[in-house]
Kinemage of the C-alpha trace (Angstrom):
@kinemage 1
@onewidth
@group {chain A} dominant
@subgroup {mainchain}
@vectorlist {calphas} color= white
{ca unk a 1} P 31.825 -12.888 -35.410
{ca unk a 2} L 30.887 -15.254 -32.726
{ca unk a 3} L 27.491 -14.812 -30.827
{ca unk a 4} L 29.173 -14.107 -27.646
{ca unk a 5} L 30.902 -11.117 -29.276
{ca unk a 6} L 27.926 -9.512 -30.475
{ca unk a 7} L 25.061 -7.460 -29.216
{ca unk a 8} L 22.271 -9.226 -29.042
{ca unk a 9} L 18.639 -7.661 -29.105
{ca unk a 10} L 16.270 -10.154 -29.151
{ca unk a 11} L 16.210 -13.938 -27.938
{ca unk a 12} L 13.755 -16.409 -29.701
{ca unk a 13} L 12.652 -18.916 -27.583
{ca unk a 14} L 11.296 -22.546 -28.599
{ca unk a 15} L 10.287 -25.284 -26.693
{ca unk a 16} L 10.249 -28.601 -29.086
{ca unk a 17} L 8.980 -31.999 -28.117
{ca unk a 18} L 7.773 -34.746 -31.014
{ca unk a 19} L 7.413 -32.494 -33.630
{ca unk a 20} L 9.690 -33.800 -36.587
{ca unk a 21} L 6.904 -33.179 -39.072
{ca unk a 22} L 6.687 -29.691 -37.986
{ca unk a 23} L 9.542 -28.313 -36.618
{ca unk a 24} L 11.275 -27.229 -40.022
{ca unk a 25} L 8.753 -24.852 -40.836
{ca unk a 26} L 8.898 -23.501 -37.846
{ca unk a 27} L 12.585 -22.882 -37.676
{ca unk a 28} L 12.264 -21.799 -41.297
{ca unk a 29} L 10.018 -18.989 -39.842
{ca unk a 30} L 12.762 -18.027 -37.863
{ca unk a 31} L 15.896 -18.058 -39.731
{ca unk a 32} L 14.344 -16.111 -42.743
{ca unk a 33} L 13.553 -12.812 -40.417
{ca unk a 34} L 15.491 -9.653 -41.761
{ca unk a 35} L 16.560 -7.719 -38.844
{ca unk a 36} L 18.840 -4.873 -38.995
{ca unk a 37} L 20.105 -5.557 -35.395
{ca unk a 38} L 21.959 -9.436 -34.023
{ca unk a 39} L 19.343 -12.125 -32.608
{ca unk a 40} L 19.695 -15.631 -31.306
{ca unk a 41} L 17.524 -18.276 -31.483
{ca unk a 42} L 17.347 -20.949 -28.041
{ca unk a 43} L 15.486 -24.679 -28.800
{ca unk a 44} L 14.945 -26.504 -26.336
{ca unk a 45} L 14.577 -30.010 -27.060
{ca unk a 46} L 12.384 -32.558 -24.533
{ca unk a 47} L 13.790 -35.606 -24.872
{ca unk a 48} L 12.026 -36.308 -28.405
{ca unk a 49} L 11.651 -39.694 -29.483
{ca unk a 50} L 11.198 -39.196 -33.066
{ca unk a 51} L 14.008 -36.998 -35.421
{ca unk a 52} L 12.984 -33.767 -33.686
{ca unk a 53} L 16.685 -32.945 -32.247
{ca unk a 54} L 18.320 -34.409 -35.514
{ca unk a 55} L 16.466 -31.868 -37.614
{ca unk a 56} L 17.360 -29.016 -34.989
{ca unk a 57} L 20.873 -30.498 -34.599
{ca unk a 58} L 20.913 -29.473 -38.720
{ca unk a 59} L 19.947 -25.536 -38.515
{ca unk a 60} L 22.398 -25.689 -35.094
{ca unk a 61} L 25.268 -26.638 -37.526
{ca unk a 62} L 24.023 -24.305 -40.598
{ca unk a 63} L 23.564 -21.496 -38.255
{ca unk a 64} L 26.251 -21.771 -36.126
{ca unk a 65} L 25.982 -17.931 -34.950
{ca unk a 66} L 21.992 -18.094 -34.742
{ca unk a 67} L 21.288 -21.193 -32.635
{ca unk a 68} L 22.337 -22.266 -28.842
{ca unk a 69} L 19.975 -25.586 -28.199
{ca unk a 70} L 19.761 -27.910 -25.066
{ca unk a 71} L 18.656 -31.442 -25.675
{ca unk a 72} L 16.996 -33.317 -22.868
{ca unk a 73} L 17.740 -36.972 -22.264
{ca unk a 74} L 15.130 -37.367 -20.153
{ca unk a 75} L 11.130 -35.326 -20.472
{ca unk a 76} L 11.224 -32.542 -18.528
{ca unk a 77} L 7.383 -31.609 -18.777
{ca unk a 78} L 5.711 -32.604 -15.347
{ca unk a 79} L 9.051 -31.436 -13.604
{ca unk a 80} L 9.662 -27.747 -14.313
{ca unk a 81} L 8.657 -24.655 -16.467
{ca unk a 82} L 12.001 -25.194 -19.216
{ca unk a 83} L 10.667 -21.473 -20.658
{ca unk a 84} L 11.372 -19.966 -16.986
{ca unk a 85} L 14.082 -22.570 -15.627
{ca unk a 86} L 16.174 -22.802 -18.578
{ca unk a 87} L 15.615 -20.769 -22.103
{ca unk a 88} L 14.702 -17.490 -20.562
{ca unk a 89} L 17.866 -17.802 -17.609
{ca unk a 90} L 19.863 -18.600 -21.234
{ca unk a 91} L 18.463 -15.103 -22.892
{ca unk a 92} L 21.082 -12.774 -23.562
{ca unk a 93} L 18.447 -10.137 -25.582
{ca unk a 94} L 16.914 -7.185 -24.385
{ca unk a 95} L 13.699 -8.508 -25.473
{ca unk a 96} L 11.760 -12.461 -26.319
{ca unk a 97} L 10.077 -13.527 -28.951
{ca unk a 98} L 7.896 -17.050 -27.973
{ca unk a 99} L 6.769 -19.614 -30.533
{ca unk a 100} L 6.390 -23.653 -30.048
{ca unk a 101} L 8.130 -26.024 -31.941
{ca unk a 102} L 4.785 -27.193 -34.029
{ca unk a 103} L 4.004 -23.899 -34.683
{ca unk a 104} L 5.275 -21.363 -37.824
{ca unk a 105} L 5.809 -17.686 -38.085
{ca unk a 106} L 4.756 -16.387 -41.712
{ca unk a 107} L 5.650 -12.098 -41.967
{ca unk a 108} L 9.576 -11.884 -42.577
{ca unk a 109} L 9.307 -8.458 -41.063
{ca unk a 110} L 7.635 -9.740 -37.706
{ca unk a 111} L 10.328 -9.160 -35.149
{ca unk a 112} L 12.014 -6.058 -37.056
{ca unk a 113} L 8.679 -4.552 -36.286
{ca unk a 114} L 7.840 -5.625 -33.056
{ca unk a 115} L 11.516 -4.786 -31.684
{ca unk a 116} L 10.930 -1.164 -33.535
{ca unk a 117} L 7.646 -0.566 -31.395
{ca unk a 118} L 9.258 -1.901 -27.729
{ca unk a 119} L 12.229 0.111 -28.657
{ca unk a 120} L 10.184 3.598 -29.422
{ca unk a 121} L 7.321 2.839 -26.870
{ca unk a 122} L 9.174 2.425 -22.960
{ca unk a 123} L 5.925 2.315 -21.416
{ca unk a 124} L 5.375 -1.097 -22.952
{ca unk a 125} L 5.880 -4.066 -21.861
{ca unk a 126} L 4.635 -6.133 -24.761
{ca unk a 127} L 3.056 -6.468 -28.164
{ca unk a 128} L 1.692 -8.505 -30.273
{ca unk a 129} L -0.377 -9.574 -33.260
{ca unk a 130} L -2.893 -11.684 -35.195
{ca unk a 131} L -2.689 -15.748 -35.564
{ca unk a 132} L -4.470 -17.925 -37.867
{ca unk a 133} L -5.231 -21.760 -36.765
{ca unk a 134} L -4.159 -24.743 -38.778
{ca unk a 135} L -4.368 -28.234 -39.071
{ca unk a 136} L -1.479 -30.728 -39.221
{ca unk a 137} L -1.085 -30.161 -42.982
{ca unk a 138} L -0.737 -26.553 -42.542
{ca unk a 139} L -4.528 -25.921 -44.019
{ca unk a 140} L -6.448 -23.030 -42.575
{ca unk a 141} L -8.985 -24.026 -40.113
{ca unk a 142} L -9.728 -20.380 -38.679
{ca unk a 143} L -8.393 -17.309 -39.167
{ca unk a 144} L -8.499 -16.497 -35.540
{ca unk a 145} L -10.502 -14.961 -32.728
{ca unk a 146} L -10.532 -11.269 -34.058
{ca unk a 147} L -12.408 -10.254 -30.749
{ca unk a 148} L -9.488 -10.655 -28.845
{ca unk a 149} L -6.980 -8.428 -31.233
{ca unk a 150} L -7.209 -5.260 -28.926
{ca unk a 151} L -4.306 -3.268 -27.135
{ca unk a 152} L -4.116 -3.743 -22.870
{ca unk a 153} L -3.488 -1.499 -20.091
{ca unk a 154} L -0.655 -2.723 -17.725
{ca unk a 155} L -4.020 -3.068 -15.200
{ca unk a 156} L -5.333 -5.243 -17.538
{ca unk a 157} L -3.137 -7.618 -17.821
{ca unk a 158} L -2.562 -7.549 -13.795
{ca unk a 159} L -6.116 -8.406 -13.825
{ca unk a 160} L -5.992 -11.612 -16.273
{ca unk a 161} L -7.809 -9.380 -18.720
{ca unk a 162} L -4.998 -9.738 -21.489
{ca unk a 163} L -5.595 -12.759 -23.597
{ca unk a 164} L -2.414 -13.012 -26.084
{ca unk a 165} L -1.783 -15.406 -28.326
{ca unk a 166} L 1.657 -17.441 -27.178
{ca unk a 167} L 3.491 -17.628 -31.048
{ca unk a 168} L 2.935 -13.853 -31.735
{ca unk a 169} L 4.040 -12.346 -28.288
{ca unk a 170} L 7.425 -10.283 -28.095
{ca unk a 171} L 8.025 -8.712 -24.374
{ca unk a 172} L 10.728 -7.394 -22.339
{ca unk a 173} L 13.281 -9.443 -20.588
{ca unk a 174} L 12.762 -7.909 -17.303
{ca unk a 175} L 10.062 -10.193 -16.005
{ca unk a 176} L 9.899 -10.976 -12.107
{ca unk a 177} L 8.381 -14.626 -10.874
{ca unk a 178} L 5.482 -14.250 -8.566
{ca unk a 179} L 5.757 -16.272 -6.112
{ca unk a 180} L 4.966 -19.940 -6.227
{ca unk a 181} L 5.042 -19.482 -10.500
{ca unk a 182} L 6.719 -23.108 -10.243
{ca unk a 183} L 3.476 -24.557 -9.277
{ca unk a 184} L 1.680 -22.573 -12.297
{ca unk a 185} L 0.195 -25.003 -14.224
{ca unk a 186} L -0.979 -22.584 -17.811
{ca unk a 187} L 2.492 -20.238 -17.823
{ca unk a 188} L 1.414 -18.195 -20.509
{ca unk a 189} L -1.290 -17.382 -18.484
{ca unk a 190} L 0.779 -16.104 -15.465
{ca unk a 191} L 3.217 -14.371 -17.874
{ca unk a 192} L 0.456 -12.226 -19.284
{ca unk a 193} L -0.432 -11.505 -16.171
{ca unk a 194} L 3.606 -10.804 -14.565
{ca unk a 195} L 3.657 -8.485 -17.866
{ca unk a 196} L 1.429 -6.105 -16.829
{ca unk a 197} L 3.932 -5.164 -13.887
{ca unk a 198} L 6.192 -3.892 -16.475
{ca unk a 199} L 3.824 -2.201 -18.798
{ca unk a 200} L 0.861 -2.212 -21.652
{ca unk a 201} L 0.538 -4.639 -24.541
{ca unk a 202} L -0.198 -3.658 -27.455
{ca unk a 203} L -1.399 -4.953 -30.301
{ca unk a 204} L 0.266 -4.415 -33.677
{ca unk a 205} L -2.097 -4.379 -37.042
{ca unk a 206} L 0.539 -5.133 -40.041
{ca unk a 207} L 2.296 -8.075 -39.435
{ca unk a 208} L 0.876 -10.885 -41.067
{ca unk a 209} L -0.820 -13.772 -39.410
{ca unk a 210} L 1.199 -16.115 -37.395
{ca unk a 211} L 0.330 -20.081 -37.663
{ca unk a 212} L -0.881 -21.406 -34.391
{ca unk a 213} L -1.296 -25.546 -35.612
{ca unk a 214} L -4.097 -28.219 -33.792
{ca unk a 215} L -2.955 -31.795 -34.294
{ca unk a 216} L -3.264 -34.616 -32.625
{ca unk a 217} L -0.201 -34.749 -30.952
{ca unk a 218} L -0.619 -31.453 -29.633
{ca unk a 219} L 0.214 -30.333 -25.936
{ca unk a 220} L -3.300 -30.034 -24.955
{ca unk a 221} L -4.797 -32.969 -26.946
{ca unk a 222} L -5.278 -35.789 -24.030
{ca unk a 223} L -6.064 -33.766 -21.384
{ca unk a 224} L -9.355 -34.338 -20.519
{ca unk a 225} L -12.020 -31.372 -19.584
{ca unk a 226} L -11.439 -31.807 -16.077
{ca unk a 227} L -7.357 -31.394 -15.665
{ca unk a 228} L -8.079 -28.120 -17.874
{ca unk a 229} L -10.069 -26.850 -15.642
{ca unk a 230} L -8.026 -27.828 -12.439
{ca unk a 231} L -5.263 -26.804 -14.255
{ca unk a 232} L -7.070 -23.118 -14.992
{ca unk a 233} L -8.032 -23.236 -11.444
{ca unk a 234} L -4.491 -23.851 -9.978
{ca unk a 235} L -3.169 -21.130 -12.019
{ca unk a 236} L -5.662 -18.266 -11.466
{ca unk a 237} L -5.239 -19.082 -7.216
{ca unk a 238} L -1.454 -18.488 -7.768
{ca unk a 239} L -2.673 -15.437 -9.433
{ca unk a 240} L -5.116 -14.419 -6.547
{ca unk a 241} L -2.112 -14.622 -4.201
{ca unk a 242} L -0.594 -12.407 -5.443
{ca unk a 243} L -3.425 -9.630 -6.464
{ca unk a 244} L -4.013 -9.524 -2.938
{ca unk a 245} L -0.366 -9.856 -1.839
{ca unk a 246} L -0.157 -6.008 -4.563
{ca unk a 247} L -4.146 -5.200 -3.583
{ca unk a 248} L -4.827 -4.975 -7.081
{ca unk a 249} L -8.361 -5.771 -7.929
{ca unk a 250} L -9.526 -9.602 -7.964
{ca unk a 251} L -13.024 -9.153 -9.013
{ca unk a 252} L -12.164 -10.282 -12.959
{ca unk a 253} L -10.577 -13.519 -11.857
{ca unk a 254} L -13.100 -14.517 -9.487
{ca unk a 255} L -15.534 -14.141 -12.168
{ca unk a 256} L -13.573 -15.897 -14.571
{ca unk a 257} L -12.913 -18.984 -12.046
{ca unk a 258} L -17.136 -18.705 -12.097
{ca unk a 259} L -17.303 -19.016 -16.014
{ca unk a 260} L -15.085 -21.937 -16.319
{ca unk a 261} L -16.720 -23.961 -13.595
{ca unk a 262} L -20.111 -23.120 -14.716
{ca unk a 263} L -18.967 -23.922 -18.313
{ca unk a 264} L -17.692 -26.847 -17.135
{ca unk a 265} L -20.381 -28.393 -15.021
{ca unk a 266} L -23.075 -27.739 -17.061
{ca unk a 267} L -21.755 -29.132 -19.694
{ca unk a 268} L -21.443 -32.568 -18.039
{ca unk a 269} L -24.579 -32.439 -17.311
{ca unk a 270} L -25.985 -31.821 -20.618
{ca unk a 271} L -23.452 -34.544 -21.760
{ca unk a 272} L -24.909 -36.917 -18.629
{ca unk a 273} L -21.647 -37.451 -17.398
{ca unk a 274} L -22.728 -37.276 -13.668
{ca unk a 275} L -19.072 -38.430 -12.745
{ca unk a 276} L -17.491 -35.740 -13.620
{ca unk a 277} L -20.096 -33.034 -12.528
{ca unk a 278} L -19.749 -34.572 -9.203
{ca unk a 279} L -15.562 -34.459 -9.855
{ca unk a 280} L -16.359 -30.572 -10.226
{ca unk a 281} L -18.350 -30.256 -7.414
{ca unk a 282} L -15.240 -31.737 -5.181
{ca unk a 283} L -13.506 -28.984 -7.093
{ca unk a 284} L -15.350 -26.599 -6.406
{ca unk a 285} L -16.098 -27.560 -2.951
{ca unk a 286} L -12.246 -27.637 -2.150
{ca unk a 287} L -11.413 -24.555 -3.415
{ca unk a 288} L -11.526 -22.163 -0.185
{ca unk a 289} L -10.989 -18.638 -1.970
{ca unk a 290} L -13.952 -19.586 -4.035
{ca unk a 291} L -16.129 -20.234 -1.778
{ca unk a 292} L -15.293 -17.088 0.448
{ca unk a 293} L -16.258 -15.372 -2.781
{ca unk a 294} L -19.730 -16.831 -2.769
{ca unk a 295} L -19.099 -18.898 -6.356
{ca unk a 296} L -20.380 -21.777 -5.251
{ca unk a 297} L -23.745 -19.870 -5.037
{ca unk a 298} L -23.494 -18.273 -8.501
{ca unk a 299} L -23.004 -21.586 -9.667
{ca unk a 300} L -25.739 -23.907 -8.522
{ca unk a 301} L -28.101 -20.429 -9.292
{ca unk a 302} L -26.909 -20.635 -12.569
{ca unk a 303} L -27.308 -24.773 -13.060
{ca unk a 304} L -30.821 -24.247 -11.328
{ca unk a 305} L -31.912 -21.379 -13.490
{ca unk a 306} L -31.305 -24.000 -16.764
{ca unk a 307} L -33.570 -27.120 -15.735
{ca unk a 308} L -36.059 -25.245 -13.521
């Protein structure tokens, strides 16, 4: 039966760029899931240079009723969001799955249980589970920031409370852009936060470990401190606008736009790098919803309180 014919419950999404030495475990993770219901699995190729597509062209042909791909001929990183713009618009389930190209699923069971939950639990939006960090030969380098593996109100995640982990997340397809989400610069961030419109998260105990991989060639590695930060920053004000726009409360985001400049800044200067401290004093300095919010002064009070 072709894909088109069937029902289908869940849509995998999985943005791909570069990762040849990867990207078969990953879609290995995938393909061996035992379901009792029909998924489809979307791959969205950026353009890779290396044998990426090749390799997903292969599982396209093997699993002719399991994959629908798009290969870019040209990057399409700095120009749009492809999860929003393109795989999710493509998403025929009721609910997505997320994992990245260099990362791996491991529990064969992990989207049998996670659709059960959704499907028993309406006032849901979301759930997820644990992840395990590896290196580029698959070797464990932590098994994860346990802190984090709690269940969230739909407030919470409104709030920028909920902290998820991207590869283990499964969610409703009913998710609304806030306004100006094409500017967001961390997505996963703003999804976390668009999630809590539609419900809780929770977080589910017995599925094993997913694989979230650190390499060299990974999305983050090359951005320096500073674009991580403006990047954070030019997220959580997209957020802002729209707490106030839905007067939920801003107070956790303010204080979290306070942690990662102090963080930031006095790090450079225990580093020395006065040229970047003074970047993040621009930053910070440019940034009029942070200064109405008095940061700037529970910044330089914290920086004094350290070398006074």
């Amino acid at each position: 039966m072709d894909l088109d014919e069937r029902e289908i419950i869940l849509s995998v999404c999985c943005v791909t760029y570069n990762h040849e030495k990867f990207i078969t475990q990953c879609l290995e993770g995938f393909v061996s899931q035992k379901t009792n219901y029909c998924f489809e699995i979307l791959v969205h190729d950026d353009a890779s240079t290396d044998n990426t597509a090749e390799i997903v062209k292969k599982y396209e042909r093997n699993y002719p009723n399991l994959f629908k791909c798009v290969y870019q001929v040209e990057n399409q990183f700095l120009k749009q969001n492809v999860l929003t713009n393109i795989l999710f618009k493509m998403a025929k389930g009721k609910f997505i799955a997320l994992c990245e190209g260099d990362d791996f699923w491991i529990d064969p069971n992990k989207i049998q249980k996670q659709v059960d939950f959704l499907l028993a639990n309406p006032s849901y939006s979301s759930c997820y589970h644990s992840a395990k960090v590896v290196n580029s030969d698959g070797d464990l380098i932590s098994s994860g920031r346990r802190s984090n593996y709690k269940s969230f109100t739909d407030d919470e995640l409104i709030s920028g409370k909920g902290e998820l982990m991207t590869l283990t997340v499964m969610f409703r397809n009913q998710i609304e852009l806030i306004e100006d989400f094409e500017k967001v610069k961390n997505g996963d961030t703003a999804i976390w936060h668009m999630l809590g419109y539609i419900g809780h998260a929770k977080f589910i105990e017995d599925i094993s470990p997913a694989a979230y991989r650190v390499h060299e060639k990974g999305s983050w590695n090359g951005v320096s401190e500073f674009d991580r930060l403006a990047n954070g920053i030019s997220t959580y004000k997209i957020i802002l606008k729209n707490l106030h726009k839905t007067n939920k409360d801003t107070g956790f985001i303010y204080q979290r736009l306070a942690d990662m400049l102090n963080k930031f800044m006095i790090k450079q200067i225990a580093e020395r790098n006065i040229k970047s401290y003074f970047k993040g004093v621009v930053l910070l300095l440019s940034e009029e919803s942070i200064k109405k919010n008095l940061l700037i002064k529970v910044h330089f009070k914290s920086i004094f309180s350290r070398f006074i």
